[in-house]
C-alpha positions as CSV (number, residue, x, y, z in Angstrom):
1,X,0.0,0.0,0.0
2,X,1.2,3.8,-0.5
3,X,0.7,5.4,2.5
4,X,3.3,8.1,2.7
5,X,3.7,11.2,0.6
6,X,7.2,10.4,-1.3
7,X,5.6,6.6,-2.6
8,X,2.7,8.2,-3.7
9,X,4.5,10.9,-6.0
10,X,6.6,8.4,-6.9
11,X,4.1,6.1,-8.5
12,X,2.8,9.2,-10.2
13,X,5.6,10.3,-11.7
14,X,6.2,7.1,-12.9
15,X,2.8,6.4,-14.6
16,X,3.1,10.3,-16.0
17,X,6.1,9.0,-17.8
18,X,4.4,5.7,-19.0
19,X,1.3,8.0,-20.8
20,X,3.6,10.8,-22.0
21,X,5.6,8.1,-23.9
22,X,2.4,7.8,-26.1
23,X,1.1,10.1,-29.0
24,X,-2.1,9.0,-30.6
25,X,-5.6,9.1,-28.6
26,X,-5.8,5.2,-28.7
27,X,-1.9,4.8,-27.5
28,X,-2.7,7.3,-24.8
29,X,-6.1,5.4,-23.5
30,X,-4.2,2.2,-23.1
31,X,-1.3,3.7,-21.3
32,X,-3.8,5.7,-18.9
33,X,-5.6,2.4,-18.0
34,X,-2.0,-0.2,-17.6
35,X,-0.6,2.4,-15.5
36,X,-3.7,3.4,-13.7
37,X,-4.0,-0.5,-12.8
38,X,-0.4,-0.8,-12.0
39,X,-0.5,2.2,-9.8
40,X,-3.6,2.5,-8.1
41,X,-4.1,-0.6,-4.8
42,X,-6.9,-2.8,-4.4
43,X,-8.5,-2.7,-7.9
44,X,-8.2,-5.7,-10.3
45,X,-9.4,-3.8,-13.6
46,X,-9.0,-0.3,-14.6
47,X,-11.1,0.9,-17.7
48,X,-11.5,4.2,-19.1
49,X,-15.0,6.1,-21.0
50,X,-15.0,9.1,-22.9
51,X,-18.1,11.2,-23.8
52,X,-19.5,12.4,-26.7
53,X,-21.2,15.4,-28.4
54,X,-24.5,13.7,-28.4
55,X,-24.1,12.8,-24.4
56,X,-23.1,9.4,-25.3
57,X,-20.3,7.5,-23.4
58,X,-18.3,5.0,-24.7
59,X,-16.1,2.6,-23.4
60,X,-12.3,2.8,-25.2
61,X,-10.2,1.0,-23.3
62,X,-9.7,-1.5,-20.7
63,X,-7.6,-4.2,-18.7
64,X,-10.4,-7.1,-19.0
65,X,-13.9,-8.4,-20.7
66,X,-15.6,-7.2,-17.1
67,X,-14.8,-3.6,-17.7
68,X,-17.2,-3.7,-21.0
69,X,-19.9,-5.7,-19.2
70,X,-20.1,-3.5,-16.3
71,X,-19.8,-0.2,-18.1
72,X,-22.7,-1.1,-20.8
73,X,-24.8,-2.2,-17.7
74,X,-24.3,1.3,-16.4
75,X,-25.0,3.0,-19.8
76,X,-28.0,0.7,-20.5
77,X,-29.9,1.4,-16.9
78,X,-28.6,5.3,-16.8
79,X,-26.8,4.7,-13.5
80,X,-23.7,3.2,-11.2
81,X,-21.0,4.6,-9.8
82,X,-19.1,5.7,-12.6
83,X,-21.8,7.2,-14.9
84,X,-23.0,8.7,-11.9
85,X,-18.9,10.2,-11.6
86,X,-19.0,11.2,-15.4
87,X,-22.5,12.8,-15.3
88,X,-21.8,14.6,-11.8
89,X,-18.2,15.0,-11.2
90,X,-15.8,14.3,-8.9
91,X,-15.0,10.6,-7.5
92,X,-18.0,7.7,-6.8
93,X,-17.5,5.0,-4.6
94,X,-19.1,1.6,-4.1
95,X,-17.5,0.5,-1.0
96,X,-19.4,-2.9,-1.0
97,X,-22.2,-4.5,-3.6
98,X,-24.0,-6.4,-0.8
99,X,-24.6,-3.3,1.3
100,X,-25.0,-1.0,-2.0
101,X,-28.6,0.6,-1.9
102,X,-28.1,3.9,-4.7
103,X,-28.5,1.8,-7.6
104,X,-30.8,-1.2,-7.0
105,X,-31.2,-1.9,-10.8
106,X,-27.1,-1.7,-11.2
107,X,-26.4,-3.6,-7.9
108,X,-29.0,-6.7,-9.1
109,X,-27.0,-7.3,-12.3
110,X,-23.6,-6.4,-11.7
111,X,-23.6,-8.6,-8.2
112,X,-23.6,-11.7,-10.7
113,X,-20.6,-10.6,-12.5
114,X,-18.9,-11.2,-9.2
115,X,-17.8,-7.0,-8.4
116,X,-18.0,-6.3,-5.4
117,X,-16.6,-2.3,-5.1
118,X,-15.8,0.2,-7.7
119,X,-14.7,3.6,-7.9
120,X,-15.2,6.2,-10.7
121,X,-13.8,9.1,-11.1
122,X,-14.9,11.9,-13.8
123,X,-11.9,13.4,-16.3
124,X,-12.2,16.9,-17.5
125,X,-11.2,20.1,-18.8
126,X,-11.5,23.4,-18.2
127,X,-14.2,23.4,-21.1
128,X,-15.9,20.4,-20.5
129,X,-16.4,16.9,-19.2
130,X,-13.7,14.1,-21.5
131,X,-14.8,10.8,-19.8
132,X,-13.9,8.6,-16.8
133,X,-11.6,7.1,-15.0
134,X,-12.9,3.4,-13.1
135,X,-11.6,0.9,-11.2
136,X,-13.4,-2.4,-10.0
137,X,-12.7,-4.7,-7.1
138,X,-13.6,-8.6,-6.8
139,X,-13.3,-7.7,-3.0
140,X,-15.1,-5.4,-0.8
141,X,-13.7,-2.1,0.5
142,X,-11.6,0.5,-0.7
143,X,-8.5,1.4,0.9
144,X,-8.2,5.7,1.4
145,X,-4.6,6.1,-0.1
146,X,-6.3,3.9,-3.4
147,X,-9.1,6.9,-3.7
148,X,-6.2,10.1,-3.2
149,X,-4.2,8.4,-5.4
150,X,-6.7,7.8,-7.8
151,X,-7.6,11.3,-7.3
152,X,-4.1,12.8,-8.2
153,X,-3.8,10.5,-11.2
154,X,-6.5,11.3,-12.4
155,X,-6.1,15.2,-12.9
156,X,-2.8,13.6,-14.6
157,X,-4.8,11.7,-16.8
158,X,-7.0,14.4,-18.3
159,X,-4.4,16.5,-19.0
160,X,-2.9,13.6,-21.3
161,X,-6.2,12.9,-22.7
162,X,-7.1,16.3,-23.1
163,X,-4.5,16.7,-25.1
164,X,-4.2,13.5,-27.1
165,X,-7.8,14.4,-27.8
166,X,-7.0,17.8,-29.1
167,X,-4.5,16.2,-31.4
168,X,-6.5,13.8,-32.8
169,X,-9.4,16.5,-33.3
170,X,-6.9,18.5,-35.3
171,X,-5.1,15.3,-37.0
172,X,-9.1,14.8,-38.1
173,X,-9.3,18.7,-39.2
174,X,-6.4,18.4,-41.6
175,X,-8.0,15.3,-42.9
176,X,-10.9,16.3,-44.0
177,X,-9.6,19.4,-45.3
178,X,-7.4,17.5,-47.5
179,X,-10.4,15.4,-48.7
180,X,-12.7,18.8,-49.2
181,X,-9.8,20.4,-51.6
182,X,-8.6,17.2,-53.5
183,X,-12.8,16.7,-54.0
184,X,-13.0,19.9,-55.3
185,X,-10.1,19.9,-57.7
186,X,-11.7,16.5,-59.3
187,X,-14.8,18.5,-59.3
188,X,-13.7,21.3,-61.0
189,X,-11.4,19.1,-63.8
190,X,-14.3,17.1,-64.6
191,X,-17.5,19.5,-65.0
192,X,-14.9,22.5,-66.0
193,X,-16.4,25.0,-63.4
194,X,-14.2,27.4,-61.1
195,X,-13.5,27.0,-57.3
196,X,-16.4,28.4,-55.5
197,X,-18.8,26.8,-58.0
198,X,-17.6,23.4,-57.3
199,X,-17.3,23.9,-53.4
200,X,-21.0,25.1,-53.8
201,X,-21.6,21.5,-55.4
202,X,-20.4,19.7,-52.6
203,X,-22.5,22.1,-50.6
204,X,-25.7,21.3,-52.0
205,X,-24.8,17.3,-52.5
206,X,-24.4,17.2,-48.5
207,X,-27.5,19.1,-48.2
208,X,-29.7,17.1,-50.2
209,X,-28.7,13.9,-48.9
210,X,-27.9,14.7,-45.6
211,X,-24.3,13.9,-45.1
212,X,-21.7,15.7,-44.2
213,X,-19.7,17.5,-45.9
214,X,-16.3,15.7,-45.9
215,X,-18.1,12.2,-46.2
216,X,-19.0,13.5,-49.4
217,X,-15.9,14.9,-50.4
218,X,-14.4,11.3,-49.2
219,X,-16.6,9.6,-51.4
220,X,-15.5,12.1,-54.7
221,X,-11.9,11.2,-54.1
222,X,-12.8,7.2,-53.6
223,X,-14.6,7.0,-56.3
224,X,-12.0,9.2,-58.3
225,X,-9.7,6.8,-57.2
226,X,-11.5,3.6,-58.1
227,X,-11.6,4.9,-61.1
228,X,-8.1,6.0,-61.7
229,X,-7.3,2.5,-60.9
230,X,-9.6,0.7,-62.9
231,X,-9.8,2.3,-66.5
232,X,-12.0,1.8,-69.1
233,X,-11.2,-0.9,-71.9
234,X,-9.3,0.4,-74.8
235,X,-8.3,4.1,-72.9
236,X,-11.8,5.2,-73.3
């Protein structure tokens, strides 16, 4: 156990050096989650969620088949300890299963996946909420130093996803800028129209079928593409 101040900085440091290694969003959820499990007593399985847009949360990564089970339980019936920690901030704990009495839908189905305490924790920004942080116990109880160290790690951990979020947002950005002005070159070679007129094309084909705009685009450069490859018979 990590009881005294130097040990627990210690284990920080060293699990801030195992996600800063990483660089993409998906390299960055995996480290979060081995070195949360490595660092962090008492818990057998460490899984992380991050939230969408449309309020939805999904489950990215995680150290075992349980942390899938139990988190779409929790999405499915709206409650547990770590939507609850996502929705309303701050950490949740489920000292014991048997005794548990918040979520009586939760604690009937996830009782016969054999958990018996869990922790969440929300991760956040300054602009908004990026997902969660939970850890689940085959044995009751939760030690203290496991929830302050969970709680330092944690700020830890959404500053690394924050940013490997905010690198994959702008990695997407360039993208689909490249796909919009390669689909609008093609455009403009084939129907011999200027710029704006075949940016306006795009436009209205995203409108009228309601798709977005650099689905579209991808689907003029596939195509483009396909057909590139795959020329007519006899040059024509």
């Amino acid at each position: 156990m990590l009881h005294d101040q130097g040990s627990v900085a210690a284990a920080l440091t060293e699990a801030a050096l195992t996600i800063n290694s990483h660089r993409s969003l998906d390299d960055t959820l995996d480290a979060i989650v081995r070195a949360a499990q490595q660092t962090v007593p008492g818990f057998e399985h460490v899984g992380i969620s991050i939230t969408h847009g449309n309020r939805r949360i999904e489950t990215r990564s995680g150290t075992g088949p349980l942390v899938w089970e139990i988190d779409e339980l929790q999405y499915k019936l709206g409650e547990g300890p770590c939507y609850d920690a996502i929705r309303t901030g701050g950490v949740t704990v489920m000292e014991d299963i048997a005794t548990e009495q918040r979520w009586p839908r939760y604690v009937e189905e996830a009782a016969g996946h054999g958990l018996h305490a869990q922790m969440g924790l929300q991760l956040y920004s300054d602009q908004s909420t990026l997902g969660g942080l939970n850890f689940y116990s085959w044995e009751p109880g939760i030690d203290p130093d496991a929830i302050q160290l969970a709680e330092l790690f944690a700020a830890h951990a959404s500053i690394a996803l924050g940013r490997a979020r905010h690198e994959h947002q702008l990695n997407e950005s360039v993208t689909t800028r490249q796909a919009i002005g390669t689909a609008i070159g093609i455009i403009m070679e084939r129907y011999r129209i200027p710029e704006d007129r075949a940016f306006q094309f795009l436009v209205r084909a995203s409108s009228t079928g309601n798709i977005k705009l650099r689905d579209i685009a991808q689907e003029v450069v596939d195509t483009a593409s396909r057909q590139f490859a795959d020329p007519p018979p006899n040059g024509g």
